[in-house]
C-alpha positions, 0 to 999 in steps of 0.5 A: 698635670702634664701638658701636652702639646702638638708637634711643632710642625703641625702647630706651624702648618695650623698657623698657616692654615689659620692665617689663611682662613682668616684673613678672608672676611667672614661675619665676624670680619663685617660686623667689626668693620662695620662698627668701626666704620660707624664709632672709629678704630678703638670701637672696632677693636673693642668689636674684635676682643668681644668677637673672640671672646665669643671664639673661647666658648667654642674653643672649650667646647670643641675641647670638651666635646660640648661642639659634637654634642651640638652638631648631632642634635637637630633642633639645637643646631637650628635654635643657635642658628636662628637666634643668631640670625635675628640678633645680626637682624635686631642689631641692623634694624635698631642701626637704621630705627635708631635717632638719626645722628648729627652730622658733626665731626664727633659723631658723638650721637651715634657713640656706643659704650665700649661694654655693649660693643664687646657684649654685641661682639661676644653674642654675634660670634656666640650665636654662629654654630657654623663656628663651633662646626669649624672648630668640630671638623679643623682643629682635631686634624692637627692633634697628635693622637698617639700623644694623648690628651687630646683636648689639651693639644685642641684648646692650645691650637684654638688659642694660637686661632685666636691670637692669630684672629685678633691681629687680623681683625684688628688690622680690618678694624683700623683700616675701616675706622681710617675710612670712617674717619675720612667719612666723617671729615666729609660730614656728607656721607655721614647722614648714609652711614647709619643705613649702611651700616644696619642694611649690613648687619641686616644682610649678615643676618638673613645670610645666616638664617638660609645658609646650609646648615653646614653638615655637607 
């Protein structure tokens, strides 16, 4: 099977336009901060890998038209929506509710495994509809028609997104996992982490839930 790519420059202009879109912090931006602040740099670029990997689904779906599919229909916008919403909400309540950690250097009690953080990751970005929308609405407008395959030229530029997308975010998840570590030293600070942590990912969910539905 031929492979057909887009044109050089479009590539290179997508990769800008990419570039540029990312590094201005969304959800996905906060929630990686957020754990990295919470369980250091590693946690946040283990956040970052699951947050992407949660990016492929909507890359083939936008790819296979499973994306248009979603955005005509309502009632499956609103479900994806909503559930997303309350899982951001769930993640922030079990964050404040949760045991309260001791403030030791380690911070060992407040320690997640590595697999629920990719898990927690991969749903957050899963469960966003606004994301597949982008991919719906940006990606084909740096596909070639006239060059045919056009869900071949879509999945290759939703994978220059992504390569692009876990360099930027890790470059936010070790800046934060620095400044958490600064936090830690300073033991004080550590007793309000666990609250700020879960009033954001709390706030990453209302904001999803009363947002426009994106059609505009």
């Amino acid at each position: 099977m031929e492979i057909v790519l887009p044109p050089p420059a479009s590539i290179g202009l997508f990769a800008i336009a990419a570039l540029a879109l990312l590094l201005i912090p969304g959800p996905a931006v906060l929630y990686i901060v957020s754990r990295s602040l919470a369980q250091g740099r590693v946690a946040g670029f283990v956040s970052n890998l699951g947050i992407h990997c949660g990016t492929m689904v909507h890359v083939i779906a936008a790819s296979l038209g499973l994306s248009a599919l979603l955005m005509t229909s309502a009632l499956a916008f609103a479900a994806v929506k909503y559930l997303g919403a309350a899982y951001l909400i769930w993640l922030g309540l079990r964050r404040i509710l949760g045991p309260d950690a001791a403030p030791d250097a380690s911070g060992s009690a407040a320690r997640r495994s590595y697999l629920e953080l990719v898990r927690d990751g991969f749903i957050v970005n899963l469960l966003n509809p606004k994301t597949a929308l982008f991919f719906l609405a940006f990606l084909p407008q740096f596909a070639d028609v006239s060059r045919g395959h056009v869900a071949t030229q879509i999945a290759f530029l939703g994978l220059v997104f992504v390569a692009i997308g876990l360099v930027t975010d890790s470059c936010y998840a070790f800046v934060a996992g620095a400044a958490g570590d600064w936090i830690k030293r300073k033991q004080g600070p550590l007793r309000f982490e666990r609250y700020v942590t879960g009033v954001v990912m709390i706030g990453l969910g209302l904001t999803a839930a009363f947002a426009g539905n994106g059609k505009k």
